[in-house]
C-alpha positions in Angstrom: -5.5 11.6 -5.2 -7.5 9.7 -7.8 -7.9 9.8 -11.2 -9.3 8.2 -14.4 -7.8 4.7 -15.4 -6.4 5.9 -18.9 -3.6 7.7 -19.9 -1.2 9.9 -18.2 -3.2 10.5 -14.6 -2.3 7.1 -13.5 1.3 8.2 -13.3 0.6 11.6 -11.4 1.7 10.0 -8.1 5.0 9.5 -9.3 4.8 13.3 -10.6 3.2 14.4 -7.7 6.4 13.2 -5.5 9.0 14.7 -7.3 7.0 18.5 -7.2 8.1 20.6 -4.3 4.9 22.6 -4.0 3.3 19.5 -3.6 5.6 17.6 -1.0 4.4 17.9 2.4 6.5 15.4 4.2 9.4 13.8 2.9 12.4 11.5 4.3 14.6 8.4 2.2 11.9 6.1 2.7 8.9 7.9 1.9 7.0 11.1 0.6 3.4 12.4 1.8 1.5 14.9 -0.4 -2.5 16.2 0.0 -5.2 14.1 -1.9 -6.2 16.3 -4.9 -9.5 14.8 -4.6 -10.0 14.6 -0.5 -13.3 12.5 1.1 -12.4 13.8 4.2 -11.3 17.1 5.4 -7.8 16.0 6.1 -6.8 13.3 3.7 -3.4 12.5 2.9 -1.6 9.9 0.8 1.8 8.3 1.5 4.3 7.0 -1.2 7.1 4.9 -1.1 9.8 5.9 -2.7 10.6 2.2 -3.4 8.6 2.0 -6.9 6.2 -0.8 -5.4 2.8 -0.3 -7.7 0.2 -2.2 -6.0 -0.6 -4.3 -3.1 -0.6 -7.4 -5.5 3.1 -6.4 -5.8 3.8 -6.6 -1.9 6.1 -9.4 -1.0 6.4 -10.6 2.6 9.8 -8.7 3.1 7.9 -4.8 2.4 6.1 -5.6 6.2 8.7 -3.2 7.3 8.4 -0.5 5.2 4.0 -1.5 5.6 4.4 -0.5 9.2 7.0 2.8 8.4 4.5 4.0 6.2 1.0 3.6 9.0 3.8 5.1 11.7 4.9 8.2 9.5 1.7 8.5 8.3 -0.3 8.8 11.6 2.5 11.2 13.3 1.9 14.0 10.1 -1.6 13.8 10.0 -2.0 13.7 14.3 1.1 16.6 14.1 -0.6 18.4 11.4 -4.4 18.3 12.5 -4.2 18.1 16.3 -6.5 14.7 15.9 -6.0 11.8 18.0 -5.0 8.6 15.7 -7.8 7.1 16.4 -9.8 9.9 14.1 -8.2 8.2 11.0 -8.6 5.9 8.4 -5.6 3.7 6.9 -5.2 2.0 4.4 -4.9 0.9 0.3 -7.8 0.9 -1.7 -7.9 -3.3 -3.3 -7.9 -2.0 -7.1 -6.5 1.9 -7.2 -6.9 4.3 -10.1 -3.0 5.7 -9.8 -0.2 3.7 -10.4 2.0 3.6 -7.2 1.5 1.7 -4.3 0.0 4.5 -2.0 -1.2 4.8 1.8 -4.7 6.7 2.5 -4.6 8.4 5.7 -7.8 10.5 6.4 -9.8 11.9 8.8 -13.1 9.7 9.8 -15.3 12.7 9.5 -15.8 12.0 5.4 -16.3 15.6 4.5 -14.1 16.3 2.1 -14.9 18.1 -0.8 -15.0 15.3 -3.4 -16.9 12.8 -1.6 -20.0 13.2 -3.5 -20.7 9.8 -5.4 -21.6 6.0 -3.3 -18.7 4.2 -4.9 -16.5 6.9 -3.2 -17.5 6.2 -0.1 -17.5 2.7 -0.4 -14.3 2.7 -1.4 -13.7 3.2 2.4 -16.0 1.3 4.4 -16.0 -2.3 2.5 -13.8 -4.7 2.1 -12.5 -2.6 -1.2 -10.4 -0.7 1.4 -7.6 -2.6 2.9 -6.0 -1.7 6.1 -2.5 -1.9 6.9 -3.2 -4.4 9.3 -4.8 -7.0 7.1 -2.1 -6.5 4.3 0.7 -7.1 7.0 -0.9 -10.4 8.7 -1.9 -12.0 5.1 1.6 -11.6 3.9 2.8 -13.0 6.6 0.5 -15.7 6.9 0.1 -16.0 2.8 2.7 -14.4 1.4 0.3 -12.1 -0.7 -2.4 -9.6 0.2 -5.7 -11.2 -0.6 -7.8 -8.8 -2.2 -11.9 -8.7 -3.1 -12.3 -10.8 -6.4 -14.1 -7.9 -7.6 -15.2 -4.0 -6.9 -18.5 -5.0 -6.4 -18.8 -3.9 -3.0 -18.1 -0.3 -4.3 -21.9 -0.4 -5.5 -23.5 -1.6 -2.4 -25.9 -0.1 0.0 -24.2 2.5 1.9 -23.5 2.5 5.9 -22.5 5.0 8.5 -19.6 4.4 9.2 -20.2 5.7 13.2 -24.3 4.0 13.6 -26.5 1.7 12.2 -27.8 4.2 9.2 -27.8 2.8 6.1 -28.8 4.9 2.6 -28.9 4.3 -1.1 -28.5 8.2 -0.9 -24.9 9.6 -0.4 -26.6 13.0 0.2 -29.0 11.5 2.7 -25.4 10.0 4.6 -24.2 13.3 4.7 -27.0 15.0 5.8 -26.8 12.1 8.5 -23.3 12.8 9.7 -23.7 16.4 9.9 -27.1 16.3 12.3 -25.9 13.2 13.8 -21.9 12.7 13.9 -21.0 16.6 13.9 
């Protein structure tokens, strides 16, 4: 789920947890719904319910809950979809749209129905996307999560995330996954 910067959207995660329509996994320590906006065909996001908003707000003591959320998050999506885990994505995005620290976990076949603009994919395969991984070992060799100075690597060239291919064209990188990576 993403949304514009302003206004009321940035707090639809919080919203979005407390609906029961759109709940799809829920426990004390966190809550999974559907990305309204997928990129992939399966694409799910993964709240705590501790009200952490960012990675910048990640202390070294969240590690636990870091790795609860990858664990939980993997067991829906490879329960729900049948997929192995190694057919998904995880991770934060370094600068997010919605306010609520929140866990992408999505397929790696990039299909979804709103992946249609290069910054959206981008968003996945550059350092703008930060996986669970990297966020545990810099807090516990930092104390922080360091993040990108910038989002400048959302406007880059784009690469194929399976080859070599590279396009300015996120309609050419489609039509190269499906002939290709199908």
């Amino acid at each position: 789920m993403t949304a514009p910067t302003g206004g009321r959207l940035r707090n639809d995660l919080v919203l979005a947890m407390q609906n029961p329509s759109v709940v799809l996994y829920s426990d004390e320590f966190v809550t999974i719904i559907a990305d309204l906006y997928p990129k992939s065909e399966h694409h799910y996001l993964v709240l705590p319910k501790e009200n952490i908003q960012q990675l910048r707000s990640l202390k070294k003591y969240h590690i636990p809950k870091l790795i609860y959320m990858e664990l939980v998050g993997l067991e829906f999506a490879r329960h729900i979809t049948g997929l192995p885990v190694k057919n998904f994505y995880v991770g934060f995005h370094a600068f997010p749209s919605m306010e609520r620290l929140h866990l992408h976990v999505l397929s790696n076949d990039f299909r979804g129905t709103h992946m249609n603009q290069p910054h959206q994919w981008n968003s996945f395969h550059t350092e703008f996307f930060v996986s669970t991984h990297k966020a545990i070992l810099d807090l516990q060799s930092l104390g922080y999560v360091n993040l990108p100075p910038s989002k400048k690597s959302l406007y880059q060239s784009l690469r194929c995330h399976m080859c070599y291919y590279f396009s300015n064209d996120i309609q050419n990188l489609k039509l190269h996954l499906n002939l290709f990576h199908n």
